[in-house]
Every structure is written in C-alpha cells, then in structure tokens.
C-alpha positions as CSV (number, residue, x, y, z in Angstrom):
1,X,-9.3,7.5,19.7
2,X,-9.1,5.8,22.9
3,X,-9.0,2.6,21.9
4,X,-6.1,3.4,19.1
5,X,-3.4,4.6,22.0
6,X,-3.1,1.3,22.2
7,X,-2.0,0.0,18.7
8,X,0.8,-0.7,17.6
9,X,1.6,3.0,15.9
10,X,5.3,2.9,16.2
11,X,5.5,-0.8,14.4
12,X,3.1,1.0,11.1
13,X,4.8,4.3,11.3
14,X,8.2,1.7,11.3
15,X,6.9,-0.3,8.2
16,X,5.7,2.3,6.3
17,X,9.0,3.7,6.4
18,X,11.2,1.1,5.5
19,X,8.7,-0.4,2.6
20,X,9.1,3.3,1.5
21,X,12.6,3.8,1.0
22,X,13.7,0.1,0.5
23,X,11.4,0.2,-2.3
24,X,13.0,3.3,-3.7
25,X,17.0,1.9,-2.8
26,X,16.0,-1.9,-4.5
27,X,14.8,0.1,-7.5
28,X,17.5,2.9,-8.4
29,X,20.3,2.3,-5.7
30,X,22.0,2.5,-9.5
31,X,20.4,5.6,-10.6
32,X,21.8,8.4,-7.5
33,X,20.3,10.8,-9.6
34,X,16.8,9.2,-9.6
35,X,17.0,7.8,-6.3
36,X,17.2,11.1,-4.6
37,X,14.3,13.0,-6.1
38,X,12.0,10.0,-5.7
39,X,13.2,9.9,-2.0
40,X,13.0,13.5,-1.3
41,X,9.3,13.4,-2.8
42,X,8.6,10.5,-0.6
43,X,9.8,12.6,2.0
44,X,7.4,15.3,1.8
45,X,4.8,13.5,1.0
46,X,5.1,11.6,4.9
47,X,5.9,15.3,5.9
48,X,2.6,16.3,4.6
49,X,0.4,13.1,5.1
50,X,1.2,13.5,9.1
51,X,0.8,17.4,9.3
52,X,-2.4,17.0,7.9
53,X,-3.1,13.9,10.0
54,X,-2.5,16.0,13.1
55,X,-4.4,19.2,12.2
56,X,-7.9,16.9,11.5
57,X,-7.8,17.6,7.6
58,X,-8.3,13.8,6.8
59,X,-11.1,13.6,9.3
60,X,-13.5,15.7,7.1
61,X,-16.1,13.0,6.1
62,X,-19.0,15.3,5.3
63,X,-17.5,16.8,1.9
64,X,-17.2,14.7,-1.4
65,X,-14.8,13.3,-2.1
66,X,-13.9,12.7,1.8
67,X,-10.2,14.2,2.5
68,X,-9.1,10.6,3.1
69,X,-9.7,9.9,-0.7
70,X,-6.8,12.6,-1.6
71,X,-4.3,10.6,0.4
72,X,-5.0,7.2,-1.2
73,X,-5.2,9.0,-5.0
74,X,-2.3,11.6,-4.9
75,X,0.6,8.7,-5.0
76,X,-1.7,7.1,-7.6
77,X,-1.7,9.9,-10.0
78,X,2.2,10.9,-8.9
79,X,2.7,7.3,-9.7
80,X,1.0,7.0,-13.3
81,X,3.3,10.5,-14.4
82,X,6.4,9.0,-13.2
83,X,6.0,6.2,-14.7
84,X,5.2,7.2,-18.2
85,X,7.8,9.9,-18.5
86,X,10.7,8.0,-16.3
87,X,13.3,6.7,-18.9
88,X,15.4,5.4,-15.5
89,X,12.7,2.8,-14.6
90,X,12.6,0.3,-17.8
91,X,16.4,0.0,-16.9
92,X,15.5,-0.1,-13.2
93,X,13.2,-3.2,-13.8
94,X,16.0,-4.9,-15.7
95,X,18.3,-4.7,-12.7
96,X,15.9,-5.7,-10.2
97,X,15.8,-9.6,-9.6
98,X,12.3,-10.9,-10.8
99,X,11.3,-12.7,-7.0
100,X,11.9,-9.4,-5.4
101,X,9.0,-7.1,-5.9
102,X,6.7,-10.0,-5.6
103,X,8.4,-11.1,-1.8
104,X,8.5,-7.2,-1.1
105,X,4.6,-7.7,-0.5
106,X,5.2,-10.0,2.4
107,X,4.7,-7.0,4.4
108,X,1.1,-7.0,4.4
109,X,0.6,-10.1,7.2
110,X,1.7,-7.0,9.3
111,X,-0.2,-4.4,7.9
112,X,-3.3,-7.0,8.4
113,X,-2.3,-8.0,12.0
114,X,-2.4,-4.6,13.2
115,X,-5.3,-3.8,11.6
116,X,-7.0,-7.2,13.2
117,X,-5.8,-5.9,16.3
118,X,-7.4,-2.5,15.5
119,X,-10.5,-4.6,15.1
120,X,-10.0,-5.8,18.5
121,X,-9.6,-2.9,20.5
122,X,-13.0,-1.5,19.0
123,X,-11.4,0.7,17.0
124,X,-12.3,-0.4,13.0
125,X,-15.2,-2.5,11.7
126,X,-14.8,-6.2,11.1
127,X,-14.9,-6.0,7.1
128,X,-11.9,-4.5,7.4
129,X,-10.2,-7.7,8.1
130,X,-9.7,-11.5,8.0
131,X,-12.4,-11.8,9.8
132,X,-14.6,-10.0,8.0
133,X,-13.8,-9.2,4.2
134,X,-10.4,-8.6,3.9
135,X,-8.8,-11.4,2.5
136,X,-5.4,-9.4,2.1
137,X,-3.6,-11.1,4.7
138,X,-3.3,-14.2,2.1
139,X,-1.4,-12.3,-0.2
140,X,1.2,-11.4,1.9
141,X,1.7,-15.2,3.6
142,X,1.9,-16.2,-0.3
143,X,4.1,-13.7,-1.2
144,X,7.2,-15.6,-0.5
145,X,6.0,-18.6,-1.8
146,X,5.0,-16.6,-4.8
147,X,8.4,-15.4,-5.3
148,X,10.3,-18.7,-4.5
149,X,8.4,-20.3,-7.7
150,X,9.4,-17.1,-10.0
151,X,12.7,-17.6,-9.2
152,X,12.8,-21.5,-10.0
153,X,10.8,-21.6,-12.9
154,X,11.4,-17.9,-14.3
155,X,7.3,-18.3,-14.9
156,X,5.8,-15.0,-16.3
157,X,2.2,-16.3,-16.6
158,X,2.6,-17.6,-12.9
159,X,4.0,-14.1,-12.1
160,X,1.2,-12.8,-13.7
161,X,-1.4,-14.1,-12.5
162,X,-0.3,-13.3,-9.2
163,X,0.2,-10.3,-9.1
164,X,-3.2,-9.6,-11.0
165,X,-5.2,-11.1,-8.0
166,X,-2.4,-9.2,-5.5
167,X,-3.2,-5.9,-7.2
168,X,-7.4,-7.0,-6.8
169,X,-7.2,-7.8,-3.5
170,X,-6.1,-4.2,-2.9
171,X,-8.4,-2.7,-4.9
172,X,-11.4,-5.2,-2.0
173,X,-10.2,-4.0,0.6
174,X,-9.7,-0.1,-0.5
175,X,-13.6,0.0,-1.5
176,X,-14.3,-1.5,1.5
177,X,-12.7,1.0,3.2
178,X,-14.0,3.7,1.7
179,X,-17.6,2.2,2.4
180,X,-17.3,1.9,5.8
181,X,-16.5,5.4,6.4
182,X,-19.4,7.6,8.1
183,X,-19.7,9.4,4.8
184,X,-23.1,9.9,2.6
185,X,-22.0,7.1,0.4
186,X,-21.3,4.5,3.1
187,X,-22.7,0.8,2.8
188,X,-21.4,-0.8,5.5
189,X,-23.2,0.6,8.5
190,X,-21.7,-1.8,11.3
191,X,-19.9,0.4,14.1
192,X,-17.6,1.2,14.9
193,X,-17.2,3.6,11.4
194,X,-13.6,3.6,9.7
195,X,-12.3,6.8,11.4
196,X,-8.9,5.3,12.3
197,X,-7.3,5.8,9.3
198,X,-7.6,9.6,8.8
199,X,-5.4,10.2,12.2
200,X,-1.7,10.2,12.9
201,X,0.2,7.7,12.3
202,X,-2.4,5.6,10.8
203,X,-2.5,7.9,8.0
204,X,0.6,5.9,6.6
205,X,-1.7,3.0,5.9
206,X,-3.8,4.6,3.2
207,X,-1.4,7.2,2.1
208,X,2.1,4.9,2.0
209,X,1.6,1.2,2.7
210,X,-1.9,0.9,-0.1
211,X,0.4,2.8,-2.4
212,X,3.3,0.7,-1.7
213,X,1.6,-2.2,-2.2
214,X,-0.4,-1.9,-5.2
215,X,3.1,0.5,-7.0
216,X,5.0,-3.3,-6.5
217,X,2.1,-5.5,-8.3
218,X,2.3,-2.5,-11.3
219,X,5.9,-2.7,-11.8
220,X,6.4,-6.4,-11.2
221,X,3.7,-6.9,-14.2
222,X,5.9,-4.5,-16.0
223,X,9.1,-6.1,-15.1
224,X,7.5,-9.6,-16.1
225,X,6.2,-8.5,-19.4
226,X,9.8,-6.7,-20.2
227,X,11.6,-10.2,-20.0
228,X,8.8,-11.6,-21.9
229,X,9.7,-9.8,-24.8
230,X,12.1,-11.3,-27.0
C-alpha cells in the first residue's frame, strides 16, 4: 500500500459521496419519506463498506467467492428489491428530466483518471484502465454529449442504445477486475494483482461508484421506456 498513500483518496472518498446522495436528492427530493430511508441505507452501507475496509475483511482473496465480490453484489441485490416493490420510483422517473441520469455518468472520466493514476504509481494492473482494457473513460466523456442529444431530440432509441453499451462497459471492466485479483480464478496474471480495491477508501469504488454507475444506466432505460409508452 505504499504506493496508494499517494492517490488521490480524499477526491474518490469525495465523489463517491456526492454521486451517492445527489443521486438519491435528484430522484425523491419529492418523496421526503422515500428520500430518507434510501439515504439512511446508503449511509450504513459506507458505514459498513469502510469498517470492513479497515479491519482487512475485503482483503480475503483465498475464499470463494473473494469478500470483495460481497461489496460489488449487495447494492445489486438491495437494488433489484427496491426496485420491484418501490411504488415512489415510477413517479420518481416521471419527475426526473430525461438528459439527467444519462449526464450523471460524467463522473466516471474521474473515477478512470484516478484509477490511471493508480496504474501509475504501481499500484493496479494496466487492464484496469485506458491503457489497457478499460474503455470506461469513453462513456463518461460521452455522457454529456449523450445527454445534450436526449434533450434535443427526446430520442428513446438513441437513449437506449446508450445506455445499453454504458451499462456493458461496466459489466468489462467489473470482470476484469475480478480477474486480476490474486484469487484461484484469476486470468490476468500481470503484476501488480488488483489488491487496491479491497482497502479504505478505495473500497468506495467497487462498493458505491460501480453501483452508482450501472443503478443510473437501469433507471434511465426504465425512465426511457416509461415515456415510450403511450
């Protein structure tokens, strides 16, 4: 972890908290009720997510699944009940301006930058960025453009689309993660080994900012197929 005391921890720890809970206000700053619980939840879970961080539990690569896996897959499955049993969120999509959740993902030029930097101090393996495999970083500098074209042409196939190849690019770059840590099923066997991500704050990337990301591409193709309804 030598290398890491020199990333920029504050800036994730920063971002992770205000995609969070600007996420959560955009949504159901209309719905008090709603907006409090999710918040509270979110709450805990960065409560929880850092503890752990701390104490080691995330760097426990020997056991399948690796304890990494449970903070990428919790907010998934948290996710997936919310969003089936919410009967705020169909109104909350209504409210929300269609270019929004699509800019929101603008945030990921950072997320990639700091992992490039990562990269660059020795401290993560080249696949894990624009140099390597990641192609992320395009999605975020498209983002805006992305959203600018929604908003003039009100296109839900372009919207779409979009989104789709947002949501795959996460879905890259979250295998490759998982492949390049020093667990029985790794592939990638270039060092350094992914170990970053299981300590504090870089915790947040996995267990807020992947969730973050991929939540905005599943509502925005919700959103978009709710106006496309007569």
């Amino acid at each position: 972890m030598t290398a890491a005391v020199h990333l920029p921890a504050i800036l994730l720890t920063a971002l992770a908290i205000l995609c969070a809970y600007s996420l959560l206000y955009r949504l159901f700053r209309a719905h008090p009720r709603t907006l409090y619980l999710t918040a509270a939840t979110v709450t805990l879970w960065f409560l929880l997510t850092g503890t752990l961080a701390h104490r080691g539990f995330f760097t426990n690569f020997t056991s399948l699944p690796p304890h990494l896996l449970f903070a990428l897959l919790l907010p998934a499955i948290a996710f997936a009940i919310f969003a089936l049993t919410s009967k705020t969120l169909p109104e909350a999509l209504r409210e929300t301006p269609l270019p929004w959740l699509i800019a929101f993902q603008t945030f990921r030029i950072i997320v990639e930058l700091v992992l490039w930097r990562a990269y660059r101090a020795g401290a993560i393996p080249v696949q894990m960025t624009f140099e390597g495999r990641n192609l992320d970083i395009l999605i975020g500098l498209t983002a805006p453009i992305a959203a600018f074209i929604v908003y003039r042409t009100r296109s839900v196939a372009f919207g779409l689309i979009w989104n789709i190849l947002g949501f795959a690019s996460i879905l890259n770059i979250a295998t490759i993660a998982v492949l390049s840590m020093p667990t029985p099923i790794r592939y990638f066997m270039n060092d350094p080994p992914n170990t970053l991500l299981a300590h504090f704050p870089y915790i947040y990337l996995p267990a807020v900012l992947v969730p973050a990301g991929y939540i905005a591409h599943i509502l925005s193709i919700r959103q978009l197929l709710q106006r496309r309804r007569p």
